[in-house]
ZANUVO-864479 format. One record per residue (C-alpha): x, y, z; residue number from 1; chain. Coordinates in nm, 4 decimals, always signed. Example, Ala and Ser with C-alpha at 12.3 -4.5 7.8 and 13.67 -1.06 7.14 Angstrom:
(atom (+1.2300, -0.4500, +0.7800), 1, "A")
(atom (+1.3670, -0.1060, +0.7140), 2, "A")
end
This chain:
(atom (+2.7703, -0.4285, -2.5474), 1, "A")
(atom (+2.8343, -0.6686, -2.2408), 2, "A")
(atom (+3.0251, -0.3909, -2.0788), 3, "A")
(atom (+2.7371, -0.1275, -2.1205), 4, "A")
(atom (+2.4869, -0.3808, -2.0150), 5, "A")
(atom (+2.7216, -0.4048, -1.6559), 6, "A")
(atom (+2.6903, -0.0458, -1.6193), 7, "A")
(atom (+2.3404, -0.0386, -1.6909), 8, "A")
(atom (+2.2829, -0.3186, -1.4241), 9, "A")
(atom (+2.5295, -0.1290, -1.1586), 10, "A")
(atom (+2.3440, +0.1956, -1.2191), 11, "A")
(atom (+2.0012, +0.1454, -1.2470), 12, "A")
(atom (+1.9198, -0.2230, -1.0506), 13, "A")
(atom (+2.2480, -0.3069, -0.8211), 14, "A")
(atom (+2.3161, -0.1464, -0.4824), 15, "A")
(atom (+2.6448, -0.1073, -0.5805), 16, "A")
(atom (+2.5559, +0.2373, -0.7933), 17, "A")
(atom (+2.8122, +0.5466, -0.8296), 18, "A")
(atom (+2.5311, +0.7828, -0.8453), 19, "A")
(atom (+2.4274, +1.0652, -0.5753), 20, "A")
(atom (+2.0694, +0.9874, -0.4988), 21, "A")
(atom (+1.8939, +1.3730, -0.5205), 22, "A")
(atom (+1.7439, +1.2922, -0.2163), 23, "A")
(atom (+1.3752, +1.2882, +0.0093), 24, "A")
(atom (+1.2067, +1.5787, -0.1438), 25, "A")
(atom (+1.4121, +1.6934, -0.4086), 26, "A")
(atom (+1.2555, +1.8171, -0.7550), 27, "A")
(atom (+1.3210, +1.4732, -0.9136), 28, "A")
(atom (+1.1290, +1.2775, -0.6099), 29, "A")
(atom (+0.8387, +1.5001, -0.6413), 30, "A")
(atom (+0.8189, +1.5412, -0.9806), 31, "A")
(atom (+0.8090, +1.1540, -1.0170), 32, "A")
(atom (+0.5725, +1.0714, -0.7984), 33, "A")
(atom (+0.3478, +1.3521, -0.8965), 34, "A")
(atom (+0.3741, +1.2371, -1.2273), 35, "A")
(atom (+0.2273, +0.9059, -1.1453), 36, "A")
(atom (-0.0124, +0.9867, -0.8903), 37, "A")
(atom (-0.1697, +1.2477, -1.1671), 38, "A")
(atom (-0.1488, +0.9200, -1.4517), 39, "A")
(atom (-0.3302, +0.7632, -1.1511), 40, "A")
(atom (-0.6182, +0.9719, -1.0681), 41, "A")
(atom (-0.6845, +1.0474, -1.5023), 42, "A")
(atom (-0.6507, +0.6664, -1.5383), 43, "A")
(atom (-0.9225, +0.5398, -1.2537), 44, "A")
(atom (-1.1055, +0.8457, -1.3710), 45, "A")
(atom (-1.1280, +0.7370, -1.7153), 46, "A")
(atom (-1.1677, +0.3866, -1.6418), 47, "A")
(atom (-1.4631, +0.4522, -1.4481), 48, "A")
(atom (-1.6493, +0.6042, -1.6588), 49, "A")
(atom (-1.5672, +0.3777, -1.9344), 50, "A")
(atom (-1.7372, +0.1146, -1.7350), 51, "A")
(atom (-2.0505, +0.3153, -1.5793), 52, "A")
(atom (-2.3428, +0.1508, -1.7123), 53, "A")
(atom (-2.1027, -0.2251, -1.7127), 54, "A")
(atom (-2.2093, -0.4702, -1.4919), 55, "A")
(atom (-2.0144, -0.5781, -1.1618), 56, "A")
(atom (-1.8085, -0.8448, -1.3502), 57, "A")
(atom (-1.6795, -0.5739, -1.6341), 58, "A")
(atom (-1.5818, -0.3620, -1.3686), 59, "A")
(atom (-1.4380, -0.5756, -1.1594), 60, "A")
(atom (-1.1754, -0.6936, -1.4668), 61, "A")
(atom (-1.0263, -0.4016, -1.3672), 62, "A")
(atom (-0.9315, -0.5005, -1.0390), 63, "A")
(atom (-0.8226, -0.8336, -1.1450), 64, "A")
(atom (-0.5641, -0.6368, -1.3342), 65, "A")
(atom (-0.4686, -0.4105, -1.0678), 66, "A")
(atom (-0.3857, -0.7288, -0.8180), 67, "A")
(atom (-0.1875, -0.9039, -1.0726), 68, "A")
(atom (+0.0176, -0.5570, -1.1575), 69, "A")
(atom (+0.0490, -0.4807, -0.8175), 70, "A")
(atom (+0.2073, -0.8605, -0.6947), 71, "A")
(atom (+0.3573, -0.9467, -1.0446), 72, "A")
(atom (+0.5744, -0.6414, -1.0127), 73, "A")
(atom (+0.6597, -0.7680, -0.6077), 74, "A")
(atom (+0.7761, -1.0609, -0.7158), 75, "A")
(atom (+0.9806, -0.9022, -0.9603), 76, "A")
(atom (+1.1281, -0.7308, -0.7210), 77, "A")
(atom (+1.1606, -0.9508, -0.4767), 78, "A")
(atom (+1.3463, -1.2271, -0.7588), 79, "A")
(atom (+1.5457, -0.9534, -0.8194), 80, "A")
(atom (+1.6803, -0.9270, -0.4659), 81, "A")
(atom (+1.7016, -1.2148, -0.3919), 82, "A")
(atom (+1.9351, -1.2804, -0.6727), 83, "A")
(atom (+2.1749, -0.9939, -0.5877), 84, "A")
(atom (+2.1839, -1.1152, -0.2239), 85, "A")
(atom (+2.2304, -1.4650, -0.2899), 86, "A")
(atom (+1.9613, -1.5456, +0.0050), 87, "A")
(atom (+1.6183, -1.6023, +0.1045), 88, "A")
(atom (+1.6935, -1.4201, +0.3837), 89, "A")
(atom (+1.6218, -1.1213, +0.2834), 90, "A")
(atom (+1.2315, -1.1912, +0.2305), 91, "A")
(atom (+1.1901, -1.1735, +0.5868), 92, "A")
(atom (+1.2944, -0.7942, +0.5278), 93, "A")
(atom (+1.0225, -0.7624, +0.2815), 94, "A")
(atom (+0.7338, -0.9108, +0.4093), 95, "A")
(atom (+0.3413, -0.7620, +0.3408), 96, "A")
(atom (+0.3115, -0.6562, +0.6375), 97, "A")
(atom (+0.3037, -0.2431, +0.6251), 98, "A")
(atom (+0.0254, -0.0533, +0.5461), 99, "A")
(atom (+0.1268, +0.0355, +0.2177), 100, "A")
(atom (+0.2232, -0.3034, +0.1288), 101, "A")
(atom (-0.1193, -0.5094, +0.2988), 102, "A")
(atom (-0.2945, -0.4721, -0.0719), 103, "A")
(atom (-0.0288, -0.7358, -0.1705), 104, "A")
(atom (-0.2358, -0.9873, +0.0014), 105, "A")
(atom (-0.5954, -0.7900, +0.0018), 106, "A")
(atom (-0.5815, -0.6810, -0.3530), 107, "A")
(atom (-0.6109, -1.0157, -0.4531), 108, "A")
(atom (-0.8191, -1.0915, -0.2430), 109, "A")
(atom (-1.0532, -0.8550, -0.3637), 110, "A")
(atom (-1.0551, -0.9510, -0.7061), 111, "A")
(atom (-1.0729, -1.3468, -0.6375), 112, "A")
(atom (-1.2667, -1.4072, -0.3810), 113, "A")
(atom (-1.6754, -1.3820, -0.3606), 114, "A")
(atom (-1.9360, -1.3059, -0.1245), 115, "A")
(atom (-1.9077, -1.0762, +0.1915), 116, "A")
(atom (-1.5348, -1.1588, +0.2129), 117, "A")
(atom (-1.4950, -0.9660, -0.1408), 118, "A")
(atom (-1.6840, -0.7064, -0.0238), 119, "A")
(atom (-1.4848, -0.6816, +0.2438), 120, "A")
(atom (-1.1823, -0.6330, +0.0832), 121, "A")
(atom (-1.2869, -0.4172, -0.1781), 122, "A")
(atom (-1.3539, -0.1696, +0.1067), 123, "A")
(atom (-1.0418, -0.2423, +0.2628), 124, "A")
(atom (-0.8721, -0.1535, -0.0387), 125, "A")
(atom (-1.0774, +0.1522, -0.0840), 126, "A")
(atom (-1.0183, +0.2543, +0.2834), 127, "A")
(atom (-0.6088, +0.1902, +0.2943), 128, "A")
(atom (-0.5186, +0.2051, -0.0939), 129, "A")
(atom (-0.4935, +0.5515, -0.1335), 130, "A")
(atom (-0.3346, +0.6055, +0.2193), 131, "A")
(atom (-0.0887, +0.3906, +0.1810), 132, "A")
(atom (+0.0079, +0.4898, -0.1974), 133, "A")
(atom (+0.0565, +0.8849, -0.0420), 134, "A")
(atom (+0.2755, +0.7684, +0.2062), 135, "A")
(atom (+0.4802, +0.5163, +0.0476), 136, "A")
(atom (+0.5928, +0.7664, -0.2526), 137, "A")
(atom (+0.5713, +1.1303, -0.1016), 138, "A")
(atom (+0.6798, +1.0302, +0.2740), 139, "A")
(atom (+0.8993, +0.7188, +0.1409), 140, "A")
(atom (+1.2407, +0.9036, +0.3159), 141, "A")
(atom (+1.4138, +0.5790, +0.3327), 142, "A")
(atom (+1.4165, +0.4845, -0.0070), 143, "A")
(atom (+1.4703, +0.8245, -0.1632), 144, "A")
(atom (+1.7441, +0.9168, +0.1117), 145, "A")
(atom (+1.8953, +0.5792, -0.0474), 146, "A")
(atom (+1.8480, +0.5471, -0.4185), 147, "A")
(atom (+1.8291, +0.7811, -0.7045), 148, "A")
(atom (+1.4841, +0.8604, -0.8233), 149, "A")
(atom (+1.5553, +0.6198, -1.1591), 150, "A")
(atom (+1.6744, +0.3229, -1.0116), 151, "A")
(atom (+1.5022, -0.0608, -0.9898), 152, "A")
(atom (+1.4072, -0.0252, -0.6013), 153, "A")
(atom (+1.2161, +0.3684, -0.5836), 154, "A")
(atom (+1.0798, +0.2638, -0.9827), 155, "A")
(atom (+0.9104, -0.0639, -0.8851), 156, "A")
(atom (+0.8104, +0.0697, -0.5207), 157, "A")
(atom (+0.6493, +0.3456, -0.6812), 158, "A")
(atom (+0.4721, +0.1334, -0.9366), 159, "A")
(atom (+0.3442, -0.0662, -0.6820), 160, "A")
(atom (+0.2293, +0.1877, -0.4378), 161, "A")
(atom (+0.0635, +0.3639, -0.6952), 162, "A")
(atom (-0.1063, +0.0676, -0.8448), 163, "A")
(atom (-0.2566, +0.0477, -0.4649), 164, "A")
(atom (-0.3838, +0.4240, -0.4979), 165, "A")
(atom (-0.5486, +0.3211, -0.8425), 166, "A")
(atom (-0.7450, +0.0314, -0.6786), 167, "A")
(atom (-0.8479, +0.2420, -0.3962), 168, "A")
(atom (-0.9506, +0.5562, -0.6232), 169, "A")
(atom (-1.1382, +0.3198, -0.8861), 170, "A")
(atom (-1.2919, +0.0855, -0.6547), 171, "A")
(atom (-1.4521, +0.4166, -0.4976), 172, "A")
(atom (-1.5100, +0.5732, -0.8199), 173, "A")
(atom (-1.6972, +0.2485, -1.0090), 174, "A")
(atom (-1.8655, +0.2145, -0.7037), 175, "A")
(atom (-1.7255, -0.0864, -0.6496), 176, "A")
(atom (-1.6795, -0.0927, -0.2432), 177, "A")
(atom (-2.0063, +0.0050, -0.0318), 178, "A")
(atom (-1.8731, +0.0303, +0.3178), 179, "A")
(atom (-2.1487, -0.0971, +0.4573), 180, "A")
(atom (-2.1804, -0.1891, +0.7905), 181, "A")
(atom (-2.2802, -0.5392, +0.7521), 182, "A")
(atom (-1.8824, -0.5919, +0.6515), 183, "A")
(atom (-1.7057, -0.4092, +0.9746), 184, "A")
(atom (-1.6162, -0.6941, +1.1580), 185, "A")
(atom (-1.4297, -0.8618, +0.8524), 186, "A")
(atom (-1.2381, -0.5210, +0.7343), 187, "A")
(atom (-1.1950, -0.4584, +1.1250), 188, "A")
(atom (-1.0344, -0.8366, +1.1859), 189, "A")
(atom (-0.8634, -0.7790, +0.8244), 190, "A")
(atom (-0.6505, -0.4934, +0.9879), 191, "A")
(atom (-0.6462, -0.6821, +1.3421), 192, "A")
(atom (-0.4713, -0.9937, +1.1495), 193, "A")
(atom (-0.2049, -0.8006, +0.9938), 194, "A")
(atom (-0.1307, -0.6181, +1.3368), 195, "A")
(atom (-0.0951, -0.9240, +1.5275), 196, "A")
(atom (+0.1227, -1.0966, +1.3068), 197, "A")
(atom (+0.3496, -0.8041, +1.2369), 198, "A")
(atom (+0.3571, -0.7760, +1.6076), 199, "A")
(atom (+0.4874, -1.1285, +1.6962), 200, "A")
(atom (+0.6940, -1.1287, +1.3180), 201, "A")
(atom (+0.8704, -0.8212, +1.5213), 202, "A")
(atom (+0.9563, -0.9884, +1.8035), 203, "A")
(atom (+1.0970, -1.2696, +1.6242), 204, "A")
(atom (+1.3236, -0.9842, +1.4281), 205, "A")
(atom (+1.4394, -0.9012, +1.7206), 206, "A")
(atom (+1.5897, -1.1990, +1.8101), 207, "A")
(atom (+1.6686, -1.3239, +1.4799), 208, "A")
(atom (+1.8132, -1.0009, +1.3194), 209, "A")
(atom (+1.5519, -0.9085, +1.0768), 210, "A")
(atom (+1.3112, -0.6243, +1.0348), 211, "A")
(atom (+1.1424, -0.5992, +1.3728), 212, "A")
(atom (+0.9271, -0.3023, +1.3257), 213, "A")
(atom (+0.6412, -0.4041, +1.0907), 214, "A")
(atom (+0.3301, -0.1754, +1.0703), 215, "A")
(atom (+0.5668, +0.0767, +1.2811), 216, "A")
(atom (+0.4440, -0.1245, +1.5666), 217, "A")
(atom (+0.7638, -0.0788, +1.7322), 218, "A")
(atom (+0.9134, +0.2340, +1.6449), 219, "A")
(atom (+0.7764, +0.6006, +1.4313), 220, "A")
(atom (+1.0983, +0.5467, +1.1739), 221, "A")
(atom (+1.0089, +0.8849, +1.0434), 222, "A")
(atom (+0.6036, +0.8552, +1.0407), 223, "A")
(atom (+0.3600, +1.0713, +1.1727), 224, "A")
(atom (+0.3735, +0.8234, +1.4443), 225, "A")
(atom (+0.6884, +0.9639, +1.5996), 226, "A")
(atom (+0.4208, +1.1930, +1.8157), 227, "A")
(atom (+0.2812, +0.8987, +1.9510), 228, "A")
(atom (+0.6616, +0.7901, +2.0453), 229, "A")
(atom (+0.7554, +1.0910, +2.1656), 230, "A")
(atom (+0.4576, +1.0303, +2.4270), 231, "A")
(atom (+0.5031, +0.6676, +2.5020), 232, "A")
(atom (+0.8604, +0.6319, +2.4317), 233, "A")
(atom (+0.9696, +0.3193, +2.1067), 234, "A")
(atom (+0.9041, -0.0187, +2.2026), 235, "A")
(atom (+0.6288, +0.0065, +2.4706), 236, "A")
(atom (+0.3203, -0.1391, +2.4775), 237, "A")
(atom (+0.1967, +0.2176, +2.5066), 238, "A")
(atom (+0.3070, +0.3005, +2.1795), 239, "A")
(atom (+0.1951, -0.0087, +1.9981), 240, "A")
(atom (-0.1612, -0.0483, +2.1641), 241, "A")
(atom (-0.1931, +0.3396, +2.0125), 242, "A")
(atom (-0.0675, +0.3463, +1.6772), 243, "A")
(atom (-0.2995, +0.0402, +1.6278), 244, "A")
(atom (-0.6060, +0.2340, +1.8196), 245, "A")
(atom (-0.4909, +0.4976, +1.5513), 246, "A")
(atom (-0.5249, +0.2575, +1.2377), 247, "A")
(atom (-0.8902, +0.1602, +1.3415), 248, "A")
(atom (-0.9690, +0.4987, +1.4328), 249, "A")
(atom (-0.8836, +0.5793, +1.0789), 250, "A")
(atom (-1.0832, +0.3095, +0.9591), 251, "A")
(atom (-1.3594, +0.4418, +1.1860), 252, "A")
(atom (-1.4007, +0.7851, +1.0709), 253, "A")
(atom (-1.3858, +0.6269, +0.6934), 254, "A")
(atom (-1.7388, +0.4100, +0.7677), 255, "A")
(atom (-1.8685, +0.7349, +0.9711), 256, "A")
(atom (-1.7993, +1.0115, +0.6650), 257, "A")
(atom (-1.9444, +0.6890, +0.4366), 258, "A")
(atom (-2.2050, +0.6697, +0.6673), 259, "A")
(atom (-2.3166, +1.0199, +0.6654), 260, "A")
(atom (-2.2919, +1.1048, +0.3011), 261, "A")
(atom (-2.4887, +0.7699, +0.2121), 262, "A")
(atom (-2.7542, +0.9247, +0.4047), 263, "A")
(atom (-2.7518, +1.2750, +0.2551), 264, "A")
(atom (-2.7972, +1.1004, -0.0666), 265, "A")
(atom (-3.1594, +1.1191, -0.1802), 266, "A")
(atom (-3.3737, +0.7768, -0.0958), 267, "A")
(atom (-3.3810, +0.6897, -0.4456), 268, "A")
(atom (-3.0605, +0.7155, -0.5370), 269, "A")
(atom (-2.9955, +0.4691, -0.2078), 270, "A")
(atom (-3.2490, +0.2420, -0.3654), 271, "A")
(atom (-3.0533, +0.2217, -0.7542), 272, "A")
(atom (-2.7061, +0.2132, -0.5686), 273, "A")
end
């Protein structure tokens, strides 16, 4: 039994694994994540119309579950790590400072906090959720280059990820985040405050040996940012000042489509939203 357990723990949570990983795209990657983005969207579906005619609190108990799914698992994984490696260190590898992995810290956030600064997050969320769980588990081509599809590291990253899309989709669905324009500055300085300290976390990397390219401030890795490096070249201030002119811009055309549709909606409809 102790022997089988070993295997189990070399196969399926060490790095130390014998198995071939079936690669960035393959059948198994795909079919996995489709898998749980399709749980996803029939879960926030269902859960949102479970709670239509609930008030805010009901619906936010939702969220509140999301946030402590999304960092309980984190922690998990990061225990977990931190274990095999012996080390702190390798936290500094791992901090929330991607896209994808911001609704560590604003997911919580969201579902804690009150007033405008909820608000605010709750349309972060909505905003950067669902981005950021498409790109971490169909574009993730480190991880699945790396590790099998069934293994501790792709499993929990795509758990996590995924978790984000759910927020984003129900928060949008239950009506939950309004995007209103009262709350721009906050979401805007939100994504500001993660930039800035990824971009001086990066430069520390640098020097210390860590990860040094946070919020791909430094480099494409992969991303659809590699056209903006192509342009600029990695590590100028070209490159950096545009892939964060791209995040906002994103974030722009999100309040603009909000902002457009809210006002194709008829005026008493406005009034009861």
């Amino acid at each position: 039994m102790g022997s089988e357990l070993m295997d189990f723990f070399k196969e399926y949570v060490s790095w130390q694994f014998d198995r071939t990983p079936e690669g960035f795209l393959s059948w198994q990657h795909l079919t996995a994540v489709t898998t749980a983005f399709l749980i996803v969207i029939l879960l926030a579906g269902r859960l949102s119309v479970r709670h239509a005619h609930s008030d805010r609190r009901d619906r936010m108990k939702v969220v509140i579950a999301a946030a402590l799914v999304l960092d309980g698992f984190e922690i998990l994984k990061l225990t977990v790590h931190c274990i095999m490696s012996g080390s702190f260190r390798i936290l500094l590898g791992n901090l929330p400072l991607f896209l994808c992995s911001i609704p560590l810290i604003v997911l919580p956030v969201a579902a804690f906090a009150k007033g405008r600064v909820q608000q605010a997050a709750l349309d972060f969320v909505l905003m950067f959720g669902l981005l950021g769980g498409i790109l971490g588990t169909y574009m993730a081509a480190n991880i699945y280059s790396v590790f099998p599809v069934l293994h501790f590291d792709p499993m929990v990253s795509l758990v996590t990820h995924m978790t984000s899309a759910f927020a984003s989709l129900y928060i949008g669905l239950a009506r939950l985040g309004t995007l209103e324009r009262k709350n721009v500055v906050i979401t805007t300085a939100i994504l500001g405050a993660f930039m800035a300290t990824a971009y001086a976390v990066n430069q520390i990397g640098k020097v210390a040996g860590f990860q040094d390219n946070y919020m791909f401030l430094s480099r494409a890795d992969g991303t659809p940012f590699l056209i903006l490096e192509n342009i600029f070249g990695s590590g100028t201030a070209g490159y950096t000042v545009a892939v964060a002119v791209c995040m906002w811009i994103y974030m722009g055309l999100f309040y603009l489509v909000a902002g457009r549709l809210r006002q194709r909606r008829p005026a008493h409809d406005r009034a009861n939203a």
